[in-house]
C-alpha positions as MATLAB code, in Angstrom:
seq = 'XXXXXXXXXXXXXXXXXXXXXXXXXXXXXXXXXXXXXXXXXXXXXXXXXXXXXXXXXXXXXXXXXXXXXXXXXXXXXXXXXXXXXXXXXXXXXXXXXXXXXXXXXXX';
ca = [
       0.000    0.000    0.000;
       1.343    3.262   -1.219;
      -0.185    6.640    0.600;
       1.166    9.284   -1.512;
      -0.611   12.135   -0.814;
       0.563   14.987   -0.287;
      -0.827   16.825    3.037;
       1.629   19.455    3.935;
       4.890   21.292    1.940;
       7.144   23.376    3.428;
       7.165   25.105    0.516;
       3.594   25.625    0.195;
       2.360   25.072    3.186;
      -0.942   23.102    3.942;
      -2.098   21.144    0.524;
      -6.000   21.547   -0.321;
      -7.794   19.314   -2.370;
     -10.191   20.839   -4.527;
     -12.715   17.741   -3.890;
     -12.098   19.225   -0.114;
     -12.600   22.745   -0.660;
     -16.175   22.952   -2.658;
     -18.902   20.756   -0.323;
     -22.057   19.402   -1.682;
     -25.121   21.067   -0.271;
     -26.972   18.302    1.381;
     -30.520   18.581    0.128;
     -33.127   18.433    2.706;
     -37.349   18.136    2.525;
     -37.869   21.822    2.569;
     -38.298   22.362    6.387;
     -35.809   24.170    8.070;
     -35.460   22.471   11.766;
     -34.522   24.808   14.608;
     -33.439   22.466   17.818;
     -31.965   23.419   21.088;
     -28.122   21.600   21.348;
     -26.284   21.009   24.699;
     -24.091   18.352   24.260;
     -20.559   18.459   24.268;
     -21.026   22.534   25.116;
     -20.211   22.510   28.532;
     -24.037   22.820   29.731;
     -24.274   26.042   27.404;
     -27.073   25.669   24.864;
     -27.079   26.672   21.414;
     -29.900   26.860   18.723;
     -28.865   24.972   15.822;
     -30.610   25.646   12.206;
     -30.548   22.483    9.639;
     -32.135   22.141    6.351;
     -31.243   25.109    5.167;
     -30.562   24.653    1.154;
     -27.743   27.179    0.589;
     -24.031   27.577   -0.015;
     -22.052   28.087    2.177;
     -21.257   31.897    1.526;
     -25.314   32.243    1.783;
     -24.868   30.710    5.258;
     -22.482   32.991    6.825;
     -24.438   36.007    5.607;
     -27.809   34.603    7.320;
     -25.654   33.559   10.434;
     -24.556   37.271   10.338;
     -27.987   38.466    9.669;
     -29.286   36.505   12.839;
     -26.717   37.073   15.350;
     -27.711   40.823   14.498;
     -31.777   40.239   15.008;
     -30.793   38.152   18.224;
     -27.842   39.794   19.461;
     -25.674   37.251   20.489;
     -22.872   34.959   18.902;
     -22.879   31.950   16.661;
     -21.084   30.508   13.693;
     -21.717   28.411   11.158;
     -20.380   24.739   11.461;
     -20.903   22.404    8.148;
     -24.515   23.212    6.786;
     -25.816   24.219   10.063;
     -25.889   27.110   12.020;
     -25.677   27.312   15.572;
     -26.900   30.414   17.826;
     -25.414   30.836   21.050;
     -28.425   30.390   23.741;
     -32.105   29.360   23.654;
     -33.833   32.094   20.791;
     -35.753   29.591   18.620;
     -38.871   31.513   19.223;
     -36.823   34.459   17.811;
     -34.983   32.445   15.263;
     -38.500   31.177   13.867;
     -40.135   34.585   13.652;
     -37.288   35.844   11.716;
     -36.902   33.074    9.506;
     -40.907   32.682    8.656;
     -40.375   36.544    7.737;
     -37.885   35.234    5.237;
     -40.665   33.010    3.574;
     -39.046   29.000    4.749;
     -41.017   26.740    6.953;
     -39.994   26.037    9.649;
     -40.577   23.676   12.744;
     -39.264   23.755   16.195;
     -37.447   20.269   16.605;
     -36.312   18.506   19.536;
     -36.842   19.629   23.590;
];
C-alpha cells in the first residue's frame, strides 16, 4: 500500500484538495429544523438551524444576519448554524419573515 498524498509542503504550506474545498449542499425536505443543542457545550445551549438549502457563503451572511436580530454569537459549522443560547422563538419569527417553513425540533 502506497499513501502518496501529499498533506503538507514546506514550501507551500498546507495542501488543499479541490474535492475538499467545494462541499455538496446536502438537500433536505424543505423544512428548516430549529433544535436546542447542549451536548458536548459545557451545559451552554445553542440553537442549531438544519435544512437550510444554501451555499455556504449564503450561510455565513444569514448567520450574520441573525446574530444581528438576536444579538448574540454563533457561527456556522458544516450546513448548520448554531446560535449561542435558547432564541428559537426568535430564530423562527425571523426566519418565517424570510418566507421558509420552519418547525421547532427537539426539547
Amino acid at each position: 500500500m502506497n499513501n502518496s498524498k501529499l498533506v503538507y509542503s514546506t514550501d507551500f504550506g498546507r495542501i488543499k484538495n479541490s474535492a475538499d474545498t467545494q462541499q455538496q449542499v446536502p438537500k433536505g425536505d424543505g423544512i428548516v429544523r430549529i433544535k436546542r443543542i447542549t451536548k458536548g457545550k459545557k451545559g451552554k445551549g445553542v440553537s442549531a438551524i438544519e435544512g437550510l438549502d444554501m451555499d455556504a457563503k449564503a450561510l455565513k451572511n444569514l448567520c450574520s444576519d441573525l446574530k444581528k436580530h438576536c444579538g448574540c454569537g454563533g457561527s456556522v459549522k458544516g450546513f448548520t448554524i448554531e446560535i449561542q443560547g435558547d432564541v428559537r422563538d426568535k430564530l423562527k419569527v425571523y426566519l418565517d419573515k424570510l418566507g421558509l417553513k420552519v418547525k421547532l425540533a427537539g426539547g
